[in-house]
N, C-alpha and C positions, 0 to 999 in steps of 0.2 A: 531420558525422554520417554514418553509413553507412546505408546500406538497411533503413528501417525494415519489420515487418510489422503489420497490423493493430492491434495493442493496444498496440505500441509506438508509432505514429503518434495513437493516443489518447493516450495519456502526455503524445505532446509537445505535441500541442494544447493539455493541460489546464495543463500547465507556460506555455504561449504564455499563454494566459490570464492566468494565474498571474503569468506573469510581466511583463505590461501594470498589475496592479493594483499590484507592486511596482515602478512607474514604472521597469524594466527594459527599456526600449521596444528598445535593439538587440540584448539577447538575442532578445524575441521576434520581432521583423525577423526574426534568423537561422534561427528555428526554423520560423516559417512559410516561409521560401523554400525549408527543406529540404522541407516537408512539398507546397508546391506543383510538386518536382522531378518526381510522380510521379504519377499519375492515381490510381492506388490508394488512396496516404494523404492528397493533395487530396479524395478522396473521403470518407475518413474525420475530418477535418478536418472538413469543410462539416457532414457529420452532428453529431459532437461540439458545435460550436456550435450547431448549428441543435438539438439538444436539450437546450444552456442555455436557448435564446433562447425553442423554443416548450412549453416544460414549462407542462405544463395544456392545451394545444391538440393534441387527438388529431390525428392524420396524416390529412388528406384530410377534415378535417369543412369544412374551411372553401368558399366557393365561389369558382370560379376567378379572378371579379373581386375578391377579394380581394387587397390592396397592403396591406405590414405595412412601415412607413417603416423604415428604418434613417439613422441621422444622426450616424454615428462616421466620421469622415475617416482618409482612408489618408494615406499618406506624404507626394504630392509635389502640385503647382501643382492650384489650385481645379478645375479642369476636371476632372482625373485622380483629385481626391477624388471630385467630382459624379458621376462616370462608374462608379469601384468604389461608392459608396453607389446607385445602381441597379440594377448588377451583383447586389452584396449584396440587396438587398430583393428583386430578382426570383427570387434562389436560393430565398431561405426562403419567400417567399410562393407558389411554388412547391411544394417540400416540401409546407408547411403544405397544399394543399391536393391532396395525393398525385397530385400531378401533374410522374411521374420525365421523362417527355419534353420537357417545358417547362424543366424545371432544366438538362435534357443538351444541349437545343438553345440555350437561355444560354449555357454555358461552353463548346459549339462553336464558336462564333464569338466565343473569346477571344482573344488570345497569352497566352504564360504570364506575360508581365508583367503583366497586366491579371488574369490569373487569381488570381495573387501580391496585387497590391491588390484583388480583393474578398474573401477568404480573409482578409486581414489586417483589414480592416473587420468580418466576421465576429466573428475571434479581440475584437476589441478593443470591438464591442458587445456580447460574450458578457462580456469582462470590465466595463464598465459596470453591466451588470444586474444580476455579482454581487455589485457594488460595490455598486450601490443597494440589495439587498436586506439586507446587511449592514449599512449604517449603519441602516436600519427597524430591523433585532435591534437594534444599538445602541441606540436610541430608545426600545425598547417596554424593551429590561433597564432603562434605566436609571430611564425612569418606573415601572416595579414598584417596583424599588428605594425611588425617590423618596416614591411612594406610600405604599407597605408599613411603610416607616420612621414614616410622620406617624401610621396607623393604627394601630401596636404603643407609641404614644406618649403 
């Protein structure tokens, strides 16, 4: 891919996404490594998810000892998942409690591999959440449905 700007580096986030919940797992690999080539759409990346992940939680309400788990594993050996799933939760729970210096001083003492797996833990709990909330529509149409039927019967 080439040099994304701004709103295209949301694009590919939401496709990354996107593209986890259609068990695409090495498209989305590829699309997060483009997007962690570059501080700019890594940064746009981390927001995108982090505004699947904390929709309903205004920015900065929460208090700083707050820890919001994240539990989606990256790529490679336990450790390196364990490490981006902390990575990941201290991004967002960060964010979450509008505290930009705590997120900046996180991913300063990354390498970009390590930046790449929590980024992709990100991508792939943003897609999780929209996975769950999706089968709940499922659920709730199908009991209308279910319902509605016996009622009009």
């Amino acid at each position: 891919m080439h040099r994304l700007d701004e709103v295209q580096a949301r694009e590919v986030t939401l496709a990354a996404v996107g593209a986890v919940n259609r068990r695409d797992h090495l498209w989305s690999v590829d699309a997060v490594r483009c997007l962690v080539a570059d501080e700019r759409t890594r940064v746009v990346a981390i927001d995108t998810c982090a505004a699947i992940l904390l929709r309903g939680v205004p920015r900065g309400s929460l208090e700083p000892s707050v820890r919001i788990p994240i539990s989606v594993p990256a790529t490679r050996g336990d450790a390196t998942c364990a490490r981006a799933a902390e990575v990941a939760s201290e991004v967002l729970s960060g964010l979450a409690c509008g505290d930009d210096r705590r997120v900046a001083l996180v991913l300063g003492t990354l390498t970009e591999e390590q930046q790449f797996d929590a980024v992709l833990v990100l991508v792939r709990a943003a897609a999780a959440w929209i996975d769950a909330y999706v089968g709940i529509d499922g659920d709730t149409v199908d009991a209308y449905y279910a319902i509605s039927k016996v009622e009009t019967t």
